[in-house]
KOLGU-514802 format. One record per residue (C-alpha): x, y, z negated. Coordinates in nm, 3 decimals. Layout:
// KOLGU-514802
        x        y        z
        X        Y        Z
...
//
This chain:
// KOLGU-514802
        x        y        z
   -6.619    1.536    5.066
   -6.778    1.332    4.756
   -6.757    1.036    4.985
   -6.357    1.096    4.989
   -6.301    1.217    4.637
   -6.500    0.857    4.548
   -6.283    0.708    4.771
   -5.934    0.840    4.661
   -6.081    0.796    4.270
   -6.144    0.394    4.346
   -5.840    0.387    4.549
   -5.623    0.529    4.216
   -5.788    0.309    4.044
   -5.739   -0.036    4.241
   -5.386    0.107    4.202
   -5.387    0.093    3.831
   -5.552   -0.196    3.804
   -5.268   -0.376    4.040
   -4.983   -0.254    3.841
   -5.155   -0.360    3.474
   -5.240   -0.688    3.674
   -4.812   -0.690    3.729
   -4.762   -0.664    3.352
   -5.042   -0.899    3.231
   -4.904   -1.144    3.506
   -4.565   -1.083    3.351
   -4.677   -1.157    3.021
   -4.825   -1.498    3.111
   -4.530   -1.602    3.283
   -4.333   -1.497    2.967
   -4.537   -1.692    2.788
   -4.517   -1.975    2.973
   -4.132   -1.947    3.007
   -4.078   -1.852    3.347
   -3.871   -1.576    3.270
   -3.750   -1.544    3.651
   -4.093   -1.507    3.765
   -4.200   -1.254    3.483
   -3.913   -0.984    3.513
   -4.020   -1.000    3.953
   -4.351   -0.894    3.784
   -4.239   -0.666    3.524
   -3.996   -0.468    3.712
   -4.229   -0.284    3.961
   -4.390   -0.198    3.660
   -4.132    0.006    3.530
   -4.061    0.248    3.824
   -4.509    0.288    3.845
   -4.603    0.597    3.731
   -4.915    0.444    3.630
   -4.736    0.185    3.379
   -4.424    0.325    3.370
   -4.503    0.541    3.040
   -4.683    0.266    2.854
   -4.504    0.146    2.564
   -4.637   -0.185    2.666
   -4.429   -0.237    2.984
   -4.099   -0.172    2.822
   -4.187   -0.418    2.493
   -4.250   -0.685    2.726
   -3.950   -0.639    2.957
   -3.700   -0.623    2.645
   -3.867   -0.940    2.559
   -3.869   -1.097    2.876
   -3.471   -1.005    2.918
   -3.393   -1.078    2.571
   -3.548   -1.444    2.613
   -3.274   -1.454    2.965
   -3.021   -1.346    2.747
   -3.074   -1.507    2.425
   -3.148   -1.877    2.630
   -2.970   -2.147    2.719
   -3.027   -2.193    3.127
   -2.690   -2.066    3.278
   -2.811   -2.041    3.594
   -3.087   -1.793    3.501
   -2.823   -1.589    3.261
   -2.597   -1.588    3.635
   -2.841   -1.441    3.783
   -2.949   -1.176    3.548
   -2.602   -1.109    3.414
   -2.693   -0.743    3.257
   -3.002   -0.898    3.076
   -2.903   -0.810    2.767
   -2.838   -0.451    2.867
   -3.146   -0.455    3.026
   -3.312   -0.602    2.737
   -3.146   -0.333    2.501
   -3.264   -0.008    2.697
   -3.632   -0.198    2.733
   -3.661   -0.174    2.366
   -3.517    0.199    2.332
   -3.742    0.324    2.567
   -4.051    0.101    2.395
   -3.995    0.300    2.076
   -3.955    0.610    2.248
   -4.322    0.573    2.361
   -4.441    0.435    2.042
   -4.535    0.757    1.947
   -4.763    0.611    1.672
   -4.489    0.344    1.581
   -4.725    0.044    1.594
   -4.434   -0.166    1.685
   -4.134    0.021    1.528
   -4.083   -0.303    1.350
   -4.135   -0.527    1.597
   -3.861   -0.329    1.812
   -3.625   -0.343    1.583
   -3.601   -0.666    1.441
   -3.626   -0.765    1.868
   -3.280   -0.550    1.845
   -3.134   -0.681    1.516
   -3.191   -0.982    1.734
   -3.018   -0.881    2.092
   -2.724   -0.725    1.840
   -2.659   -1.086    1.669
   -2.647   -1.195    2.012
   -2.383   -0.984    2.158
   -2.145   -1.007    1.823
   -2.174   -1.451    1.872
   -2.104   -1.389    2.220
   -1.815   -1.176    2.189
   -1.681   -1.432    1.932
   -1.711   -1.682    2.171
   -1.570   -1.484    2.456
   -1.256   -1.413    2.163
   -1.217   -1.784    2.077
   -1.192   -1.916    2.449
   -0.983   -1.656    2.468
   -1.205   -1.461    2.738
   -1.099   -1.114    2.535
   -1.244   -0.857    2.859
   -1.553   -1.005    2.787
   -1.546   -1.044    2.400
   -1.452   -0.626    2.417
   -1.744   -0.573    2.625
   -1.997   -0.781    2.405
   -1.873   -0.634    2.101
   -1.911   -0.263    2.260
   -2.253   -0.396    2.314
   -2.329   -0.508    1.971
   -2.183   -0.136    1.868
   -2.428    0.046    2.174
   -2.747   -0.181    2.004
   -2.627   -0.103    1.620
   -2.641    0.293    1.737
   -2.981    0.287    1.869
   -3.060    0.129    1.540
   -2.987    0.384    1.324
   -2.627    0.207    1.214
   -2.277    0.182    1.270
   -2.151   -0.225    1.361
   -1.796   -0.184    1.185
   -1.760   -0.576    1.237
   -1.799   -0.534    1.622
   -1.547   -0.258    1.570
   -1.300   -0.452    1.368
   -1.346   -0.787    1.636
   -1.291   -0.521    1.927
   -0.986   -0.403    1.759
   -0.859   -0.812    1.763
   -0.979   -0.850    2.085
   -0.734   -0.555    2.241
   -0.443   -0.684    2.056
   -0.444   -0.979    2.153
   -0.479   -0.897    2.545
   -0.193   -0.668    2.486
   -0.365   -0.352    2.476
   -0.177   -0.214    2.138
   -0.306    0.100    2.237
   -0.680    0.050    2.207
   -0.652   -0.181    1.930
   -0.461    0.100    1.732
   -0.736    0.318    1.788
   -1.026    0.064    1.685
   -0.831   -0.009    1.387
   -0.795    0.336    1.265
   -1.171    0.394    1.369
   -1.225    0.143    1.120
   -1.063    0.256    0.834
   -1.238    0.648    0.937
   -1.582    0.402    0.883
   -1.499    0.278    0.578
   -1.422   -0.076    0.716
   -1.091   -0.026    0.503
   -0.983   -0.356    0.406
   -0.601   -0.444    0.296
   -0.620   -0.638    0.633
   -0.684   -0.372    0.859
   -0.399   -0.127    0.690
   -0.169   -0.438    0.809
   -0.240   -0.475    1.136
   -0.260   -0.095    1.219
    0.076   -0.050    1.055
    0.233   -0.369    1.221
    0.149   -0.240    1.583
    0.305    0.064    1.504
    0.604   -0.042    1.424
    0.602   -0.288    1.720
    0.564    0.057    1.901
    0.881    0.197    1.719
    0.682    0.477    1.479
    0.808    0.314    1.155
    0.732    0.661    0.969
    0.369    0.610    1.118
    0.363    0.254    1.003
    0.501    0.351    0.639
    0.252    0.623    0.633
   -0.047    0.347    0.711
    0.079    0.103    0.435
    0.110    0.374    0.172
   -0.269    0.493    0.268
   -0.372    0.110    0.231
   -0.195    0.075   -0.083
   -0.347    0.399   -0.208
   -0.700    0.198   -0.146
   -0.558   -0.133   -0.227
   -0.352   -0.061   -0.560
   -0.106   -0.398   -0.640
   -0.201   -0.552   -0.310
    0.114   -0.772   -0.262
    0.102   -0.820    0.148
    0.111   -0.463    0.136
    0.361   -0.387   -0.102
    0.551   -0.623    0.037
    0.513   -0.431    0.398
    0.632   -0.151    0.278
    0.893   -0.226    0.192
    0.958   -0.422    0.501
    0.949   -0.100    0.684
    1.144    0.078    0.452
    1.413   -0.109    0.481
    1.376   -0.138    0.867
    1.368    0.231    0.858
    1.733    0.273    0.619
    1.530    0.433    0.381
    1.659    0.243    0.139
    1.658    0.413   -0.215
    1.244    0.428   -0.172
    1.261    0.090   -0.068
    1.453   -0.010   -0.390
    1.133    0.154   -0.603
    0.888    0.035   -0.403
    1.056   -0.365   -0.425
    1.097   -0.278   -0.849
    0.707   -0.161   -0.845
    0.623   -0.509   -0.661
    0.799   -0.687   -0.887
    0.584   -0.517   -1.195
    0.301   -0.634   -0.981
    0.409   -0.975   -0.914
    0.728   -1.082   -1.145
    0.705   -1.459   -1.044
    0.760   -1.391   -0.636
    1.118   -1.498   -0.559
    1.131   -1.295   -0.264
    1.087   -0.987   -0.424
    1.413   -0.996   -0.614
    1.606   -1.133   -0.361
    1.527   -0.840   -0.166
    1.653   -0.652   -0.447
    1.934   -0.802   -0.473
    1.988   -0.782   -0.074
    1.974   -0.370   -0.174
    2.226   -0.415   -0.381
    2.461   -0.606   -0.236
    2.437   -0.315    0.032
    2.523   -0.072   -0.199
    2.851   -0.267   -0.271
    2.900   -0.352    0.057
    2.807   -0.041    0.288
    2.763   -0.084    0.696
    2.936    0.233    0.701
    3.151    0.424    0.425
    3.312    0.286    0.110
    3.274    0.307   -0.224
    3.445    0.308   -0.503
    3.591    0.023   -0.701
    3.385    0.045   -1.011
    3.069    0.068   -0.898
    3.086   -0.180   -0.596
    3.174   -0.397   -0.919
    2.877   -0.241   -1.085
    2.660   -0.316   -0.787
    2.769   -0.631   -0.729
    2.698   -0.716   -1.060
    2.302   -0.618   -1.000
    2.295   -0.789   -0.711
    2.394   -1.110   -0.883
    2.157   -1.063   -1.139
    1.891   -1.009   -0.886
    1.999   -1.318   -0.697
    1.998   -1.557   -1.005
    1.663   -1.416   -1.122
    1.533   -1.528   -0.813
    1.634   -1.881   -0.815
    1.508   -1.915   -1.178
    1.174   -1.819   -1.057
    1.161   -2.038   -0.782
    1.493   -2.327   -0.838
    1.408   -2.420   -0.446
    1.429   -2.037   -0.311
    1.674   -2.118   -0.030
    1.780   -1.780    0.075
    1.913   -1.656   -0.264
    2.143   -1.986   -0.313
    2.268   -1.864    0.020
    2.278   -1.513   -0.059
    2.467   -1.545   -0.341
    2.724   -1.769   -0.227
    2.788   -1.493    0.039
    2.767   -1.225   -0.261
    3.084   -1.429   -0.383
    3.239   -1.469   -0.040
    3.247   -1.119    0.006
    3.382   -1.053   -0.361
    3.645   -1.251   -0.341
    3.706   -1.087   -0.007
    3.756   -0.755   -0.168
    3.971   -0.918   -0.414
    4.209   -1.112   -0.129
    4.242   -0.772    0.023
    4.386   -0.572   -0.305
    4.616   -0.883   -0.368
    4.762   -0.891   -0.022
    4.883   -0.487   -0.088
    5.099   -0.674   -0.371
    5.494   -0.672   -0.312
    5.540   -0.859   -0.601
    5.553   -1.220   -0.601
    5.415   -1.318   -0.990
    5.150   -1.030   -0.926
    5.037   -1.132   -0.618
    5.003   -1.471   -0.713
    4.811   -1.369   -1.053
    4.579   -1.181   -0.828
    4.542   -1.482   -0.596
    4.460   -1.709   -0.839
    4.134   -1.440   -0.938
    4.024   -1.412   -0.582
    3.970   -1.789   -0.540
    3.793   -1.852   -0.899
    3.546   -1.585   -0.765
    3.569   -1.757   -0.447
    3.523   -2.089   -0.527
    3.230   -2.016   -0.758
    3.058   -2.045   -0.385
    3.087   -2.413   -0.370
    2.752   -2.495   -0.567
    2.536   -2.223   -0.442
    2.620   -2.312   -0.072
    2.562   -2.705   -0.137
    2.225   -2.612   -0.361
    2.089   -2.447   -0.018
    2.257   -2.750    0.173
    2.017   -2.973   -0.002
    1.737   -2.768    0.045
    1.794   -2.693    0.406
    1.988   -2.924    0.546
    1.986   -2.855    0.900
    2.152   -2.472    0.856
    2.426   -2.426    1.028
    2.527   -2.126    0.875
    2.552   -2.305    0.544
    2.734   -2.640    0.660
    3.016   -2.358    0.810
    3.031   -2.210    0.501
    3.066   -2.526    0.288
    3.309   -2.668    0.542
    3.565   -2.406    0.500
    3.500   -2.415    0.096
    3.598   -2.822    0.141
    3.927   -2.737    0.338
    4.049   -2.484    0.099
    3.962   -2.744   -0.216
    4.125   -2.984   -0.015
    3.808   -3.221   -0.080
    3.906   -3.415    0.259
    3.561   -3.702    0.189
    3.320   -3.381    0.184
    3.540   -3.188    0.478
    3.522   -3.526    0.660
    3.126   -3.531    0.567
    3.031   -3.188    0.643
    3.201   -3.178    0.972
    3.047   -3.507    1.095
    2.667   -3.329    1.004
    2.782   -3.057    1.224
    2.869   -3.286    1.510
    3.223   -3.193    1.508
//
């Protein structure tokens, strides 16, 4: 009976000394770069009940799967393609049997390491364009930043890119409102949440989102500028006329701003649906002008409010043409007449200042040819008509 117990003792022990022979022989080859031939050692190791509860053996295959992952031989990455994940649980489990935390450090900055790695490669993955695999790196860098303790809002933020631009609005809503929930609340991400919603059709959603942003981001002019966007989008058009007067407090010298104002404006005296009354469509029109004007004195090469208010005057003089048509009498009518085309013609320079600044518009060399056949200005008519390849 001694005789067997001896036996069984040196047989337990041959045992042991095999499987720390498998992690010292993994070590060497680690050491001397053969990182195929060290994780064939290492992994027996790790399902040994002899070495599998050794700190040790888990240190050294995180390292030996990080160096696979972190390298540069493709072949060797191809055939280990979870290395990294591999490497990643290696180290989890090594500080889980660190009980005295001798290499705490050393585990973690191994990590920091393996969690650089996965954000570069999902940035690589996102610029080639590869965005299955730049989700699943970045979810990585996210899983490693966890078992560190911290939260990887840039891997959360790249995700959220990643999604949208494989289609998956979804997803990428999701990640981008997880981001803001982290903090990761830049004006940026406000915009790109709100602009997928309204792609989805929840303008009151996406309204919602910029107003939150602009609660964090006070004066921020994309935003502002958003808003009312979606506002108007939306036909909620009186708060889009305050929130286009508060971004012009924030930002008097943008030319855009108070041509959008003026756009209002002209709505008012010019409703889709629904008249108003004389007076104040004058008094409206009369804003809208103002607005107009105030934008090309700003910015004297703002295109679309030379345009804008040569239509302004098109449609006044409209208005005008109408009430003088109703006239039976022939001195009146003609009085009336002569009104509607002053107001008219006060298109002429407007239309041929956005001409010159945009010379290929259609819309514009339509306009202007029309203007030329009423004036009877048969070199410009001529002109205009040739440009248009009439």
């Amino acid at each position: 009976m001694k005789h067997f117990v001896l036996g069984a003792a040196l047989a337990w022990a041959a045992g042991l000394h095999a499987q720390n022979s498998r992690v010292v022989s993994a070590y060497n080859y680690m050491n001397d770069g053969d990182y195929d031939k060290a994780a064939e050692f290492i992994e027996p190791a790790t399902t040994n009940e002899a070495t599998a509860g050794k700190e040790k053996t888990w240190r050294y295959r995180g390292s030996i799967y990080g160096q696979i992952a972190m390298g540069t031989n493709e072949a060797l990455k191809a055939k280990y393609p979870d290395a990294l994940t591999k490497a990643v649980e290696s180290y989890v489990k090594a500080n889980e049997l660190d009980t005295k935390g001798d290499y705490k450090q050393e585990n973690a900055q191994a990590l920091m390491r393996l969690q650089a790695t996965a954000l570069n490669g999902g940035n690589d993955a996102f610029n080639k364009k590869n965005y299955d695999k730049a989700v699943t790196d970045y979810a990585q860098s996210e899983r490693i930043a966890k078992a560190l303790g911290r939260v990887d809002t840039n891997a959360v933020f790249n995700s959220a890119l990643a999604y949208e631009s494989k289609g998956d609005l979804q997803m990428a809503m999701q990640r981008y409102q997880e981001c803001i929930n982290l903090g990761y609340d830049k004006a940026e991400v406000f915009r790109y949440l709100a602009s997928m919603q309204k792609r989805e059709g929840h303008l009151n959603e996406a309204i919602a989102t910029t107003r939150q942003g602009l609660a964090k981001h006070p004066g921020n002019k994309e935003l502002m500028l958003d808003e009312v966007a979606f506002l108007l989008d939306a036909n909620r058009t009186e708060e889009a006329e305050q929130s286009v007067k508060a971004a012009i407090q924030n930002d008097p010298k943008n030319p855009v701003l108070y041509s959008v104002l003026g756009s209002l404006y002209d709505g008012k005296a010019n409703p889709k649906e629904g008249t108003v009354a004389e007076a104040d469509m004058i008094k409206w029109y009369g804003m809208a002008e103002e607005a107009y004007k105030k934008s090309i004195e700003v910015d004297p090469k703002f295109f679309d409010s030379y345009y804008n208010i040569g239509v302004l005057y098109n449609n006044r003089a409209a208005f005008e043409y109408d009430k003088c048509n109703q006239i039976k009498d022939d001195n009146k009518y003609k009085l009336c007449k002569d009104e509607a085309d002053k107001i008219y013609l006060k298109t002429i320079p407007y239309f041929e200042k956005a001409h010159e600044l945009k010379p290929e518009d259609r819309a514009t060399m339509a306009q202007l040819k029309v203007l030329y056949a009423k004036t009877g200005d048969t070199a410009k008519y001529e002109a205009i008509k040739k440009e248009l390849g009439e």
